[in-house]
C-alpha positions in Angstrom: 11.1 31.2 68.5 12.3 31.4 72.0 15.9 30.2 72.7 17.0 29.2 76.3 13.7 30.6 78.2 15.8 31.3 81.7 12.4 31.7 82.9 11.5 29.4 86.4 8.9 30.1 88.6 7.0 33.2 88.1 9.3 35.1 85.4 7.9 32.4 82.7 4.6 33.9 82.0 6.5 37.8 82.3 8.7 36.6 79.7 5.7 35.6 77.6 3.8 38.7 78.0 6.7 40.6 77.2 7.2 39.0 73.6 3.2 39.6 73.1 3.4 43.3 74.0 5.8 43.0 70.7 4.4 41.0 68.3 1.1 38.8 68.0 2.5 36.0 66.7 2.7 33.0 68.6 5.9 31.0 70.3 6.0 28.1 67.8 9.5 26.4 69.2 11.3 26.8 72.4 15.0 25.7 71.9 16.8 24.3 74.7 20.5 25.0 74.6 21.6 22.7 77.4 19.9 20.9 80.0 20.3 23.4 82.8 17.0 24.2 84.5 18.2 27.5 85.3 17.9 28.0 81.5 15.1 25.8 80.2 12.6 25.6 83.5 9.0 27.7 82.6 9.2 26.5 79.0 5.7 25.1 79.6 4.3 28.5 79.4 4.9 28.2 75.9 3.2 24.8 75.4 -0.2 26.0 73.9 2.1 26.9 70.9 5.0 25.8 70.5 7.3 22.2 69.9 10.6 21.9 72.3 13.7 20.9 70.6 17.1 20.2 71.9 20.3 18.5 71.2 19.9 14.4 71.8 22.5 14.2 74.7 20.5 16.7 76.7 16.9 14.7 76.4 17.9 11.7 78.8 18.7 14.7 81.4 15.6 16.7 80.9 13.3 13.4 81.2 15.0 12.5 84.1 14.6 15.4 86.1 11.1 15.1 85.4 9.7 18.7 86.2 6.2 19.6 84.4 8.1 23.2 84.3 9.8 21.9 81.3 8.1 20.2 78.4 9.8 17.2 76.6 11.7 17.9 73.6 9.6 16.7 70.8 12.4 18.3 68.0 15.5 16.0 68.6 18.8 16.9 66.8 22.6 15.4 66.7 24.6 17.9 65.1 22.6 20.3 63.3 18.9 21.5 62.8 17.3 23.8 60.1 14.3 24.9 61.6 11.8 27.4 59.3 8.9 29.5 59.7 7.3 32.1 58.5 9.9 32.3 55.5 13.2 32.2 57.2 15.6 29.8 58.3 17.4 29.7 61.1 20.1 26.9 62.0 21.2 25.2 64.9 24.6 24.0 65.7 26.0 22.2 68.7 28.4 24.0 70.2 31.9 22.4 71.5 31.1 24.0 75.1 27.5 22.5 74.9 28.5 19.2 73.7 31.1 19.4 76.5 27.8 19.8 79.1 25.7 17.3 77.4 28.1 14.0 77.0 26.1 11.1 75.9 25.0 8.6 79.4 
């Protein structure tokens, strides 16, 4: 799971390679945290592997902006998510700062 991949242009496929060189599992979701590009642009690198997810006010934003950099969020959550794999569980909560970024249009 990468979270927030911060990752434009040519640092995407570093940050890749650098989880690789520590473990051989795959990327299987990429969580967007906001709708920032500076924060979710490159997330395509991942795409062989993994689903996008992200809070619902964010998805009109990332749609919008339309850049192949930056899959669609096919994981779509309100308030919370419970995501697992591999035996654990990890949850997801909006935060009141990112709700603050991400007001419904």
């Amino acid at each position: 799971m990468a979270h927030k991949t911060h990752s434009s242009g040519p640092r995407a496929p570093l940050l890749k390679a650098a989880i690789a060189s520590v473990t051989d599992q795959p990327v299987r979701y990429v969580v967007y945290g906001h709708d920032h590009a500076d924060h979710i642009s490159g997330g395509a690198v991942f795409a062989d592997t993994a689903q996008f997810v992200s809070q619902q006010n964010a998805v009109p934003k990332i749609v919008a902006r339309g850049d192949e950099s930056t899959p669609i969020p096919t994981v779509i959550f309100d308030e919370s998510l419970t995501l697992e794999l591999g035996g654990k569980q990890v949850d997801r909560s909006i935060g009141w700062s990112e709700f603050a970024r991400c007001p419904p249009l």
